[in-house]
Backbone as numpy.savetxt, mean C-alpha at the origin, in Angstrom:
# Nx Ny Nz CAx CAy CAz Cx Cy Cz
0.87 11.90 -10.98 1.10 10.60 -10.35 2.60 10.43 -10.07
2.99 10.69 -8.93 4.44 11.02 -8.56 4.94 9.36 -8.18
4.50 9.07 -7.67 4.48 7.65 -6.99 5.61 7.44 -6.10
6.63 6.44 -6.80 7.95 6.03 -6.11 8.94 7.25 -5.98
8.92 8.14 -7.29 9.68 9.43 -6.98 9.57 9.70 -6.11
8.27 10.07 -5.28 7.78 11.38 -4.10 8.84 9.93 -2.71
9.28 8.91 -2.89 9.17 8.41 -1.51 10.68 8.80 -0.93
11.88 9.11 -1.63 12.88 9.89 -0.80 12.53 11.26 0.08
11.64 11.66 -0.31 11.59 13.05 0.14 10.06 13.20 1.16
9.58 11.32 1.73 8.59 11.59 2.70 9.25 11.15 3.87
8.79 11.32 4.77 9.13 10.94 6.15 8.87 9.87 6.14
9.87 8.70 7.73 9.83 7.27 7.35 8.43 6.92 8.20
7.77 7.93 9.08 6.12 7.61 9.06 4.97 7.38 8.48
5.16 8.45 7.56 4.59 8.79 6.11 4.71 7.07 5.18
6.14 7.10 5.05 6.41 5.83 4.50 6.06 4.37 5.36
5.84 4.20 6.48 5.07 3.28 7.18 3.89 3.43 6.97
3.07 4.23 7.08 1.71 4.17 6.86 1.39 3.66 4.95
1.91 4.59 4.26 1.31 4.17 3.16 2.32 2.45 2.52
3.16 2.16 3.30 3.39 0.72 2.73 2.40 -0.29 3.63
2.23 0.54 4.87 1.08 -0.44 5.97 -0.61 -0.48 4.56
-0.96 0.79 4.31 -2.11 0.72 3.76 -1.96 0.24 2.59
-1.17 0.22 1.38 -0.92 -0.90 0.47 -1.03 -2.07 0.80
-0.34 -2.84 1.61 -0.24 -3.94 2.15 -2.11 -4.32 2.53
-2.54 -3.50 3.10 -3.92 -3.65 3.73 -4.38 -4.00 2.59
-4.67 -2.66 1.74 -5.28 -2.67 0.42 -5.53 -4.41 -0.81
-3.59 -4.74 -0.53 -3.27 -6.01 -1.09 -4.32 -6.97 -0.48
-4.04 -7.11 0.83 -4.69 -8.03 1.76 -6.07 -8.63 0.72
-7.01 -7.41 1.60 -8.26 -7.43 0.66 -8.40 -7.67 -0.38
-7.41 -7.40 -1.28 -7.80 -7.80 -2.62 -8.16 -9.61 -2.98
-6.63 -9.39 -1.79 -6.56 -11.05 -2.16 -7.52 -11.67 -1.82
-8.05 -11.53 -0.23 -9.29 -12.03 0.32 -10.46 -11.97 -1.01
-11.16 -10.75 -1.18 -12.02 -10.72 -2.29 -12.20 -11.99 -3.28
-10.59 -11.87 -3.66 -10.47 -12.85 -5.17 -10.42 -14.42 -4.30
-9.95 -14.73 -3.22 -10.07 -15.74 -2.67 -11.71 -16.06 -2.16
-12.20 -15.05 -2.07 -13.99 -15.29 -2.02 -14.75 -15.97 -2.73
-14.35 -15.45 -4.34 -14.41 -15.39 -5.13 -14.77 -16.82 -5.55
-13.69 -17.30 -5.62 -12.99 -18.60 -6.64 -14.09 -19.46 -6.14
């Protein structure tokens, strides 16, 4: 589990996509738990 280490050494596409798909990921969560309540 490399995580934040691996992010100097990815490309800043690489690094757009996976802060875009976190962000997504977040999204949903929140939606879910906002379903939820």
């Amino acid at each position: 589990m490399g995580g934040v280490t691996e992010y100097p050494f990815m490309s800043p596409k690489t690094l757009k996509e996976e802060s875009t798909n976190a962000l997504l990921r977040f999204w949903k969560n929140g939606l879910q738990k906002f379903g939820q309540s």
